[in-house]
N, C-alpha and C positions, 0 to 999 in steps of 0.2 A: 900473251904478253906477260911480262913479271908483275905478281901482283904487287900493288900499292904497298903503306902501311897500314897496320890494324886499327892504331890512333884515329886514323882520319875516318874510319868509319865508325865511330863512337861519337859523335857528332854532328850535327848541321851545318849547312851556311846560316849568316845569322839572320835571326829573321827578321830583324829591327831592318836591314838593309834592304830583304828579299820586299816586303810591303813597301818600301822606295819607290822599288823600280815597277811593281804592280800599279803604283799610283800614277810613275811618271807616262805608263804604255798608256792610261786611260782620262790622264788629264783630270785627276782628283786633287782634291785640296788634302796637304799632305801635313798632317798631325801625329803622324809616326813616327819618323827618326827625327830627334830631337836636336836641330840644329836652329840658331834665328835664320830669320829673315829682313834684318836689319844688320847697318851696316855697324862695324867697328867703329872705336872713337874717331873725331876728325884728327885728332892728335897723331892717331898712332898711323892712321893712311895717308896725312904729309910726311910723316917718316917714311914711309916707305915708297913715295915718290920721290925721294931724296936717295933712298939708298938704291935705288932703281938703276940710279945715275951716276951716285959714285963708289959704288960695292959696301960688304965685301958680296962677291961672286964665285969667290974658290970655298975651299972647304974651311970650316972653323975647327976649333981644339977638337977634338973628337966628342967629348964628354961634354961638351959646350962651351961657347964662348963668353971669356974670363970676365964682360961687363954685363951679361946676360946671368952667368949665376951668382955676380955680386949684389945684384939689384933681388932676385929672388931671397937669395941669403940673408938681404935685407928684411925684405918682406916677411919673411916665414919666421923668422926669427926674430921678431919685433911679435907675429901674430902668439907664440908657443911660450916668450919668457926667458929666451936665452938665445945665445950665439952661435950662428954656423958656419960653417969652415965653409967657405963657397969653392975652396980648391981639397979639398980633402971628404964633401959631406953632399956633396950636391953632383946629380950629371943629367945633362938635360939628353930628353929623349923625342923619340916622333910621336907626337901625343901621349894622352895619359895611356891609351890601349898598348904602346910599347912600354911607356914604365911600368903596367903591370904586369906584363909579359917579361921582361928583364928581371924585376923584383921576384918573381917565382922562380925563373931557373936560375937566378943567384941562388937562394935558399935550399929548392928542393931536388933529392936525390930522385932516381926509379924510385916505386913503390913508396914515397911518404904522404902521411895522411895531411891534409888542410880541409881546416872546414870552411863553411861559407853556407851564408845567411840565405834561406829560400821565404818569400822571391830574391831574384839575385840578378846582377844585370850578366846579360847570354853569356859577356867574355870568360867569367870565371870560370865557371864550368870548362870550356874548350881550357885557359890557360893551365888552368891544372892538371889535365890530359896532354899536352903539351908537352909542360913543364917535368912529367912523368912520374905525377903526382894523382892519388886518389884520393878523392872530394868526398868531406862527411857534410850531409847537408842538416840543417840547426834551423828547423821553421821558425820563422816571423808572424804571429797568430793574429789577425784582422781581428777588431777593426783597428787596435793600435797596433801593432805589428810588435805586441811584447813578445819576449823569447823566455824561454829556460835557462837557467844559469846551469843547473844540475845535469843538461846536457853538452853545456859546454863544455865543464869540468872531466864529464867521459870522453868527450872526444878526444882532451889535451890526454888523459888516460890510457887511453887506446891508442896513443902514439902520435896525436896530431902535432907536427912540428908547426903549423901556421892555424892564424885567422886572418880572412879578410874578413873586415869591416867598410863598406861603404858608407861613408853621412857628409851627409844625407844619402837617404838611401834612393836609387832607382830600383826599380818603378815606382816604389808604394810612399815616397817620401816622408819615410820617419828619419825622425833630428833623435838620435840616441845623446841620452842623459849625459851628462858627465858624472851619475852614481852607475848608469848601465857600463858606462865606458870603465869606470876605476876596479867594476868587478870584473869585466874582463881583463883589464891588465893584470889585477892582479894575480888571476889564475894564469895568465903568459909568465910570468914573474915564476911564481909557484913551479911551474912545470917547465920551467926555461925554452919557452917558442917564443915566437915572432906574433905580432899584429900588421899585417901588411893593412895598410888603410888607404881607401879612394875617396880623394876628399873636391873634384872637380866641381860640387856645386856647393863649396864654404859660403862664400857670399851670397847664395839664396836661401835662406834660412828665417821664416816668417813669425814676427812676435804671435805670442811671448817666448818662445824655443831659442835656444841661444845655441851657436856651435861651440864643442869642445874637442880642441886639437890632443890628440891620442898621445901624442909624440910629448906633449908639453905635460902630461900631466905628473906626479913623481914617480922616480925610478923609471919611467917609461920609454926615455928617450932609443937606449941601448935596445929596449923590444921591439919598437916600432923603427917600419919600414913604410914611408909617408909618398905614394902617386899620387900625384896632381897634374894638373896639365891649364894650360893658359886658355883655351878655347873656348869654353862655357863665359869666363869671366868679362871677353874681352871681345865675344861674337866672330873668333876667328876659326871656327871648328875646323876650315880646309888648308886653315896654315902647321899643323899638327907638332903642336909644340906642348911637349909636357915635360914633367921632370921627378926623379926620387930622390930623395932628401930619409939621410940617415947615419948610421956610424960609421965611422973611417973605414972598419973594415969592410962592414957591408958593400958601400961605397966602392972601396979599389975594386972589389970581386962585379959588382954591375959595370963597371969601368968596362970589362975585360966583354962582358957577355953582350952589352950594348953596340962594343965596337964591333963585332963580329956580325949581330945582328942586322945594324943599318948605319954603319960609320959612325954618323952622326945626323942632324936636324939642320933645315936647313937653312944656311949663313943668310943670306940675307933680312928673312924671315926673325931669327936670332935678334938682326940690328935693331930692325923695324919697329919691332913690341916693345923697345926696351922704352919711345916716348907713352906707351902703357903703361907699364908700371911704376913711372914717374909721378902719374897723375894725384896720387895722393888719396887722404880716407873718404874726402867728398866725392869721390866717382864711385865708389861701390857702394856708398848709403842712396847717391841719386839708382843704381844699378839695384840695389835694393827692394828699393820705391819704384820704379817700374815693374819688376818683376810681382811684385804684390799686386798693383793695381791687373794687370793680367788677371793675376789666381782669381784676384776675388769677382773681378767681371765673369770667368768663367764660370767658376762653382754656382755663383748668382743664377747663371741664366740656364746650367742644366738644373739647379731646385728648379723652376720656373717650368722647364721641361717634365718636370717629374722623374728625371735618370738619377738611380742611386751612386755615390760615388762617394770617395776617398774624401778626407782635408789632408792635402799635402802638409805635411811642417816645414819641408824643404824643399830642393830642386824644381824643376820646370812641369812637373809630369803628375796627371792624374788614372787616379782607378775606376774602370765608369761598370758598373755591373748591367751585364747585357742578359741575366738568367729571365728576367719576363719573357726577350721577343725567345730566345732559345727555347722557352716551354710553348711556343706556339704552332700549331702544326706544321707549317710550311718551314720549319727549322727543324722536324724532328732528325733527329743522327746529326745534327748540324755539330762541326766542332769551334772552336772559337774562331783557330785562322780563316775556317773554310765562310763564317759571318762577316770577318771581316775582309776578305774578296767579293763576298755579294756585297757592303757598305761602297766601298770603290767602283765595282760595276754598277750597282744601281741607285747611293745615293751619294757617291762624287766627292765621299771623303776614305781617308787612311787613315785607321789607327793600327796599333800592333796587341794581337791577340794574348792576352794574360798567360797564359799556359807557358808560353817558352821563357816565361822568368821562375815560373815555377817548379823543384821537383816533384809537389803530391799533383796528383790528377786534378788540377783546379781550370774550370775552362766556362769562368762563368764572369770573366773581367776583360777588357778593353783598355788599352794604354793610349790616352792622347797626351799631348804635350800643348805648352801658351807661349811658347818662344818667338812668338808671328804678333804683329802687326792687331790693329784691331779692327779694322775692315776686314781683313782674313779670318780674323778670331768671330767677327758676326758672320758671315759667309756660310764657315764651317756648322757654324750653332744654326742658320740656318737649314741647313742641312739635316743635321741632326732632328730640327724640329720637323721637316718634311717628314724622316724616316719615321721618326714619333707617329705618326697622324697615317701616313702611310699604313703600320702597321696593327695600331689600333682599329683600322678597317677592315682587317682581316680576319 
């Protein structure tokens, strides 16, 4: 038969998904793909038993619906300092993983360089291969995941047209400064690229760390190309509603690529969130405050555990270092994924194996996430605490 393309074999499926479906064959508690387990606000699922009933049900503007990106346009532009064109600056997409997929082949030709921050969450890498785009990877050094400016500088040198920046970052949840953020701009500035930034977990952002919007800072507006996506914010991760937010031109040109890609998001969905983001600033500080109490129940009870790990500054996810049980003989040649397949088969949780966020050979980390409930979040820790004790008998 004809062969495929070369693209798709440079590449994986992803494996945040592939541990999914590992966990769902075996009926594991599932701390892997980062989704809640609680529901949406009540607000915003009486709207959408409303619009159930009386549409819309055909298709919306392509680039999204004209009261869905006034309300964001509100939002994002109250959050950055200035005003955005909801019909010239804004196009809503199917989740944030299509705005970054849009925002890449707006941007990039064959052969241009992007860099992007390792660990780095799996999309980038594929998006840039994709997009047909080669990726200069810029490590993030544990235990604060500080970087080299001096490498950034060479990349833009070496021709890189783009950065992504994530911030908060997945997986390792660093909240970059707003002095890490303004030297990156300004070497964008300096070398005239782009900051494409993923910015889906703003609102979890744990004191004392404060988030600074890329787009808002000066001169930055014109460099930065701002994915976000409504899903994390508002617990709708399977309604896939995101959007990019940027200059008129960038804009018309994703306009074009978005349509092609997936028409558009879909309409009802669009009506539905729009009683979300009516809610106002008391829903993301109470969103806030849930989310912390989480982190810190968790973090608490693996110290208690004895499991090294991360402090997240930001998003849902921590780094749990798994190198004890790996130096122990019954793990020797173990690789990360292939521990976390034995966790699932025999201690009845899911996380996702460190390695595929990373490109240096790192295979001594574990990805859970606290986006669950807190009988789930004890469950899982029990768990954890059986493997503990389990494997200290060995």
């Amino acid at each position: 038969m004809p062969q495929i393309s070369d693209r798709v074999q440079t590449f994986t499926d992803s494996v945040i998904r592939r541990m999914t479906r590992i966990s769902n064959q075996y009926g594991a508690i599932n701390l892997s793909q980062g989704f809640p387990d609680f529901d949406p606000p009540k607000e915003v699922l009486d709207r959408l038993e409303e619009v159930a009933k009386e549409g819309p049900h055909q298709y919306s503007i392509t680039f999204g619906a004209q009261n869905l990106r006034q309300a964001i346009a509100k939002k994002q532009g109250k959050a950055i300092g200035r005003e955005i064109d909801p019909e010239k600056e804004i196009v809503i997409t199917c989740g944030g993983t299509e705005a970054m997929m849009c925002a890449m082949m707006t941007i990039c030709n064959p052969g241009d360089k992007v860099m992007v921050f390792s660990p780095f969450y799996e999309n980038y890498g594929a998006d840039a291969i994709l997009s047909g785009a080669d990726p200069i990877f810029i490590p993030l050094v544990p235990p604060e995941y500080h970087f080299d400016i001096d490498q950034i500088e060479q990349g833009f040198k070496d021709g890189a047209k783009a950065i992504i920046v994530c911030n908060p970052s997945n997986p390792c949840g660093k909240v970059f400064t707003r002095d890490e953020l303004m030297s990156i701009g300004n070497l964008a500035v300096k070398y005239d690229a782009y900051v494409v930034t993923d910015e889906v977990y703003e609102h979890m952002v744990y004191a004392p760390y404060e988030h600074t919007y890329m787009s808002g800072l000066p001169g930055m507006y014109d460099h930065t190309i701002t994915c976000n996506s409504l899903s994390k914010t508002f617990s709708i991760t399977g309604w896939r509603l995101g959007y990019v937010i940027g200059n008129p031109e960038v804009i018309e040109a994703a306009k074009k690529v978005h349509d092609f890609l997936t028409v558009g998001a879909a309409a009802p969905l669009q009506e539905a969130i729009l009683a979300g983001l009516n809610l106002g600033d008391d829903y993301y500080k109470e969103l806030l405050l849930k989310y912390t109490k989480k982190r810190d129940f968790l973090l608490n009870r693996l110290d208690q555990l004895g499991l090294k790990h991360n402090v997240p500054q930001g998003t849902y996810f921590v780094l749990v270092d798994i190198q004890e049980f790996l130096d122990l003989p019954q793990f020797e040649g173990y690789t990360d994924l292939e521990f976390c397949e034995w966790m699932i088969k025999n201690v009845g949780l899911a996380a996702v194996p460190g390695s595929s966020f990373f490109r240096e050979p790192v295979n001594r980390y574990i990805r859970l996430h606290f986006a669950r409930g807190e009988e789930v979040l004890e469950e899982a820790l029990s768990c954890l605490g059986k493997m503990v004790e389990l494997l200290k008998k060995e």
